[in-house]
Phi, psi and omega in degrees: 000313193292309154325302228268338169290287188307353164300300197306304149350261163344306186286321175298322154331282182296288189314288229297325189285324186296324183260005196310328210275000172269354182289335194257155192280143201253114200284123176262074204337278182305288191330325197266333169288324180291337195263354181273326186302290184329308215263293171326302194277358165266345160290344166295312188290332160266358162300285179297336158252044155240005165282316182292314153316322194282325181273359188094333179293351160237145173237006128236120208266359166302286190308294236265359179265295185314252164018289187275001174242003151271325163329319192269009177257327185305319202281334180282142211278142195259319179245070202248324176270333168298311176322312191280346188256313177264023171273353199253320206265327175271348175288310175315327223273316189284352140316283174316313187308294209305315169337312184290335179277300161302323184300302180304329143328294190294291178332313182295320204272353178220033154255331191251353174239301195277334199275333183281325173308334174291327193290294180325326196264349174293293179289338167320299159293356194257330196273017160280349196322285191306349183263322170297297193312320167292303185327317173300325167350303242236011193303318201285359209231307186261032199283123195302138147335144169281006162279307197305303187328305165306308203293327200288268185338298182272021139229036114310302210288301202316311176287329170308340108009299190275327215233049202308350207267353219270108172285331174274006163231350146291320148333296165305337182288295161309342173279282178306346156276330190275356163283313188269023175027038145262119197256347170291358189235348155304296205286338175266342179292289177324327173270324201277311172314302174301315180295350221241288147313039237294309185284011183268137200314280215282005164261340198252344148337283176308290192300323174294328168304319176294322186281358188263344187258038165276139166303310205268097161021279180304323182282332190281332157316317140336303210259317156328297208280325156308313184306318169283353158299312226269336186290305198298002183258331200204104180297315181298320162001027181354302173342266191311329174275341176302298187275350165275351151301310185271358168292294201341285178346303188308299160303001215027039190277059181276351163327285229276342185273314228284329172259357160263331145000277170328310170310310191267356164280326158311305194287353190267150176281154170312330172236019161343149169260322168261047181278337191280334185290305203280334171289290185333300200280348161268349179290318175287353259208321172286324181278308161338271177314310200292347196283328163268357176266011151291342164237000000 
């Protein structure tokens, strides 16, 4: 809606500067040097007869002023005002015509240029697909630009288009926002997967995450009760205990953050790279308490 306004701008814009000159009244050089001719020789002519009264030579100088001032009615044109009035009225018209002509120009011309040009640059990216897939393989080595990335996303959208069912380019999507610190076009990726998908672990993984970094309350509540779904399906779950160790935190539950820590310290191997983090956030979690049951 917002294109076909600014068409419209636009068009009004361009007419107004192009056409304007038809809005203004168009000055008729001779009529008006002939009505100047006029109004002189009839005041010349009443000069002399009023000399000429004055000499006996007319003898009624009233009719003969009367005379000379229909002569000088005659002589005006009977339709100079009508002319001028509908020269005025086709000058509005053809304005308005031309306004219109452009808009429908400009409309035309980029429904056959701009609307193919998009399409084009769309499918240009969706036959790229398969080439973003391989690159992600290869991330660690290769890791995409936020252009490739943007180009990624949008022939996701494009195949998604095709294919809506596709849980696994929803996914892939949800990913790639959350790479582009979109977290709404994550967080909407993520649902579309889990819905599509109701058990799978590692979508619902994601999606309580995008809802545990949410501001709003109602998502963090969301994304708290998936984690305990996913824990009561898969205890071991490291993801989900993670972040639901650090809601506890948050909240200030630290008994509950302090002992799912724990937990997950069990299930980690000795030599986990996050065993010191996960130690370290459980020690604070522990100091916590101790710091409340002093007071």
């Amino acid at each position: 809606m917002s294109f076909w306004i600014t068409i419209g701008l636009v068009s009004l814009i361009v007419g107004g500067i192009s056409f304007y000159p038809l809005l203004k009244k168009s000055n008729n050089s001779a009529d008006t040097k002939r009505d100047k001719l006029n109004k002189a020789f009839y005041f010349d002519r009443l000069k002399e007869v009023e000399d000429e009264a004055q000499q006996g030579k007319i003898d009624d100088l009233e009719q003969t002023k009367r005379e000379l001032q229909q002569s000088l009615l005659d002589d005006i044109p009977e339709q100079a005002e009508q002319s001028l009035t509908d020269k005025k009225a086709y000058g509005k018209i053809w304005f308005a015509s031309l306004i219109l002509l452009v808009g429908v120009a400009s409309a035309g011309i980029y429904s056959a240029v701009g609307s193919w040009f998009s399409g084009s640059m769309l499918e240009m990216s969706h036959q790229k697909l398969s080439y973003f897939y391989e690159r992600v393989q290869n991330e660690d080595k290769e890791p995409l630009t936020e252009s490739e990335m943007n180009q990624f996303a949008i022939a996701l959208r494009v195949e998604l288009q095709k294919n809506p069912k596709d849980d696994k380019s929803w996914f892939m999507l949800g990913r790639l926002g959350m790479a582009l610190d979109n977290g709404q076009l994550a967080l909407d990726s993520f649902q579309k997967a889990v819905d599509l998908q109701p058990n799978n672990l590692q979508y619902k993984t994601n999606l309580a995450q995008i809802l545990m970094f949410s501001a709003d309350p109602k998502d963090k509540e969301k994304g708290e009760e998936l984690l305990k779904q996913i824990i009561r399906v898969d205890h071991t779950n490291l993801d989900a205990l993670g972040m639901l160790a650090f809601n506890f935190f948050e909240k200030e539950d630290y008994k509950m953050a302090a002992t799912t820590w724990g937990m997950m310290l069990k299930m980690m191997p000795e030599d986990s790279p996050r065993r010191a983090v996960i130690e370290r956030s459980m020690q604070s979690a522990l100091a916590s308490m101790k710091e409340e049951d002093k007071k």
